[in-house]
N, C-alpha and C positions, 0 to 999 in steps of 0.2 A: 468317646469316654463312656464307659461302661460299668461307672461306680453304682448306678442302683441294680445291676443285674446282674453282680458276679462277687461283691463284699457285701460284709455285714459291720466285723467289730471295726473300731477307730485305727490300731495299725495297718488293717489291710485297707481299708481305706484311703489312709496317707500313704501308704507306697503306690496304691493306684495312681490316686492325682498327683503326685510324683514325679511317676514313670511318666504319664502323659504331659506335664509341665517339660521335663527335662528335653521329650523330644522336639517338644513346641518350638526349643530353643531358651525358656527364661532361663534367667542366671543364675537363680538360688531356689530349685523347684522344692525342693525337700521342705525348706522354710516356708515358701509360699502354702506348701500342699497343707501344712501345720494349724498357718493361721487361716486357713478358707473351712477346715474341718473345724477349730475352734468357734471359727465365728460362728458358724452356724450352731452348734453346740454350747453355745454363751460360756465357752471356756478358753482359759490361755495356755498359752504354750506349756507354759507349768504343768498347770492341772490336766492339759491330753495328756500328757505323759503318765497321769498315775492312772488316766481312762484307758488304758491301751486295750482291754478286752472288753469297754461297752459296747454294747451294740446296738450300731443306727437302726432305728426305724424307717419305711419308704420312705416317707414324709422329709426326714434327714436325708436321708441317700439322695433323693432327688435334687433336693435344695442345695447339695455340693456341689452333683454333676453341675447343676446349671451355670452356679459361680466358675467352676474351674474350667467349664468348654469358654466361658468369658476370659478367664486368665489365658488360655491358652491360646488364643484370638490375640494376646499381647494387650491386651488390656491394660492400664494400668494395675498390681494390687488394690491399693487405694481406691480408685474407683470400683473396683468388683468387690471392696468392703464395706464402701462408702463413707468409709471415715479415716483417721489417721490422726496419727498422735504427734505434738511439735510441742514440744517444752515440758509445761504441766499441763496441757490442755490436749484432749482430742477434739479434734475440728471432724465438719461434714466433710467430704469434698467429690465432688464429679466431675465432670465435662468443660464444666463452667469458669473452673481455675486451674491452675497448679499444683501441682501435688507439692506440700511444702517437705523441704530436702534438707537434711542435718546440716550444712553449711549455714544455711540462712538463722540458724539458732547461732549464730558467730553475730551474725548483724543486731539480731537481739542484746546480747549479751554487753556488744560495744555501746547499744543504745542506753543500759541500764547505769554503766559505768558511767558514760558523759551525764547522765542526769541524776545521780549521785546526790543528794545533799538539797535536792529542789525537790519544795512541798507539794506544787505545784505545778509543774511545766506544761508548757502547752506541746503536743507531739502527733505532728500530718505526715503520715503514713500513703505516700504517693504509689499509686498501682498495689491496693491492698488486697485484690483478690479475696482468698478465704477469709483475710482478716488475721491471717497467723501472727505473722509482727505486730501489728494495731493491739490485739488481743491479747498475743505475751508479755509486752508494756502493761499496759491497760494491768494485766492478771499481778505483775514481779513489782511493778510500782502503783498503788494503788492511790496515790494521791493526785498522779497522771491525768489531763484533762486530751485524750486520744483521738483525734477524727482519723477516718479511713478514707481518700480520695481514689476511686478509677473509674476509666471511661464506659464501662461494660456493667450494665444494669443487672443481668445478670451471675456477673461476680457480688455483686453487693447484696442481693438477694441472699446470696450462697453466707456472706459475711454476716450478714445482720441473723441469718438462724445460726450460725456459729455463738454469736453476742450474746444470740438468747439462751443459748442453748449450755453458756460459762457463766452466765446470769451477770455479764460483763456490760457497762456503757460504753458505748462505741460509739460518734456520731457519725458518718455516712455518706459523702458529698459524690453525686455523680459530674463528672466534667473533667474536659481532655485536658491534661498536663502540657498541648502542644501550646493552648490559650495562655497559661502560665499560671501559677499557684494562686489560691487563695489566700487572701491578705493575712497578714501575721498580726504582731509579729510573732512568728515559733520558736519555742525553747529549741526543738530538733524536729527536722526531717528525715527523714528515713525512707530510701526507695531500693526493691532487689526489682529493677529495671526489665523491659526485655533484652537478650547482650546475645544469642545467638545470629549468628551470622548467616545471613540466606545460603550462601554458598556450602553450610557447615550442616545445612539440615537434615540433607540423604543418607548423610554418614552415621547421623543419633540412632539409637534403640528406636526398636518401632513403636515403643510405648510413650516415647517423647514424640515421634516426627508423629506418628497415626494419630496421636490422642490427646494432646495435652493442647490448649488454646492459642495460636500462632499468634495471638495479637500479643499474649504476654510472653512469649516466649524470642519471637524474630526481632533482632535491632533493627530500630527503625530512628536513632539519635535521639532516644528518651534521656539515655544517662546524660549525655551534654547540656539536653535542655534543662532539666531537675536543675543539675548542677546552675546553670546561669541563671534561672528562674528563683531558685532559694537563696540567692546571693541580697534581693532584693524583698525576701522572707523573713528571713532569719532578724532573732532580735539579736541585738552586739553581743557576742561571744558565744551564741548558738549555734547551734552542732548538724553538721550535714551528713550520713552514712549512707555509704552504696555497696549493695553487692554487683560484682564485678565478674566477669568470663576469668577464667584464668588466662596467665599469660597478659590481662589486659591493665593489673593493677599501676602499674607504673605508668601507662597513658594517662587514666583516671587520675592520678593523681598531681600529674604535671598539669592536666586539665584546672582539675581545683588552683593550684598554687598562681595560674596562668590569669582563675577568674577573683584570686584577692584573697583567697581563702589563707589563715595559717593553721600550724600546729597539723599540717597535713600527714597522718601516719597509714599504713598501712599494715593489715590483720592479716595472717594466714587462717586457713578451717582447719580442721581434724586431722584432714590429711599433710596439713604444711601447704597446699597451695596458695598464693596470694589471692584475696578473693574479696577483703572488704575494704575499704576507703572508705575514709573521712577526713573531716575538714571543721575549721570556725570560720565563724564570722570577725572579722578586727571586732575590736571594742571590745567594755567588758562586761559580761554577762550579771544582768540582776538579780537580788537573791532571790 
């Protein structure tokens, strides 16, 4: 990469890191090239666009190369911007978590629905990672009483400066989901599980298999457990939601109806794949 020693203005710039993204192999270099020039630039996509003949100083030029020889390494974006946007919120995020992915704003969306009409509900967010889910509740229903549970100290870390950072309460609880949930009873659960399959990992982008944290990413029978563990959570007519593999919804859901659950439905995401499940508890939910 050769962005401090051969350009100046913002479009030659972007078609450097570009050209170089493109042959890296990323999927969408052009975009990528855009937002690595803006970040550094404290501008968005928009505004490079009316920037197209400023011209970086070393200081800039440097500070791109560096990020984009990291994107081109396959990097996450996300991590070589260090943050990333999910709802109304941009969150931190790095090494630490998951890069949060437009589907799981479905599993939000289904959580806001079921809690609908409740001043108060109580809502445990299992394998919270950056805190995306915990913290789009917490942001869309503000009467919400939201804990964040995973096993990984430093996901929680990563979540608790997200909280601060949306100036959001969030309470925090470190402890393995294999132990089983902390006591309710909960208005709703809410877990995007690990659901990649070991076998399936070689095949991912290398920005998923190289980079992203295998504990929340590889199934290891989190979803079954959630699932049988929140059956003995949930308060009567509380709400259980899962993001799911695709292909995998209609297991998850026979799973549910297998462990007592009703009104068991299932979500497509954006692109129509089936991808979120849920579930109640019998009984009928308090006001």
């Amino acid at each position: 990469m050769r962005v401090a020693s051969e350009t100046g203005r913002v479009r030659e710039v972007v078609d450097a890191v570009a050209a170089d993204l493109r042959a890296a192999g990323c999927a969408t270099p052009r975009v990528d090239a855009e937002l690595l020039v803006g970040h550094v630039l404290g501008l968005t996509r928009s505004e490079l666009l009316l920037a197209r003949e400023q011209e970086l100083d070393e200081r800039e030029r440097a500070r791109v190369e560096e990020l984009a020889a990291r994107r081109a390494r396959r990097e996450p974006l996300a991590y070589v911007l260090g943050e990333w946007g999910f709802r109304r919120l941009t969150l931190a995020v790095d090494r630490r978590v998951l890069v949060p992915r437009p589907e799981t704003e479905i599993v939000v969306e289904r959580c806001l629905a079921l809690l609908a009409g409740r001043e108060a509900p109580r809502v445990l967010d299992v394998g919270t990672g950056s805190g995306a889910i915990a913290l789009a509740i917490a942001d869309e229903h503000p009467g919400a009483r939201v804990t964040g549970l995973d096993v990984s100290t430093d996901a929680l870390r990563v979540a608790e400066e997200n909280a601060r950072r949306a100036g959001l309460r969030l309470e925090l609880l470190e402890h393995d989901l294999f132990r089983g949930l902390p006591r309710g009873p909960w208005d709703l659960i809410v877990a995007n599980p690990p659901y990649v399959e070991p076998e399936e990992l070689e095949g991912l982008e290398p920005e998923v298999r190289d980079w992203e944290p295998r504990v929340a990413l590889v199934a290891s029978g989190a979803t079954e457990a959630i699932a049988r563990a929140a059956r003995g959570a949930l308060a009567p007519g509380g709400a259980l939601v899962l993001e799911c593999a695709d292909g995998a919804a209609s297991r998850v859901a026979e799973t549910l109806r297998g462990l007592g659950y009703v009104d068991v439905a299932v979500t497509p995401d954006l692109v129509g794949r089936e991808r979120v499940v849920e579930g109640r508890a019998p009984g009928e939910r308090g006001g």
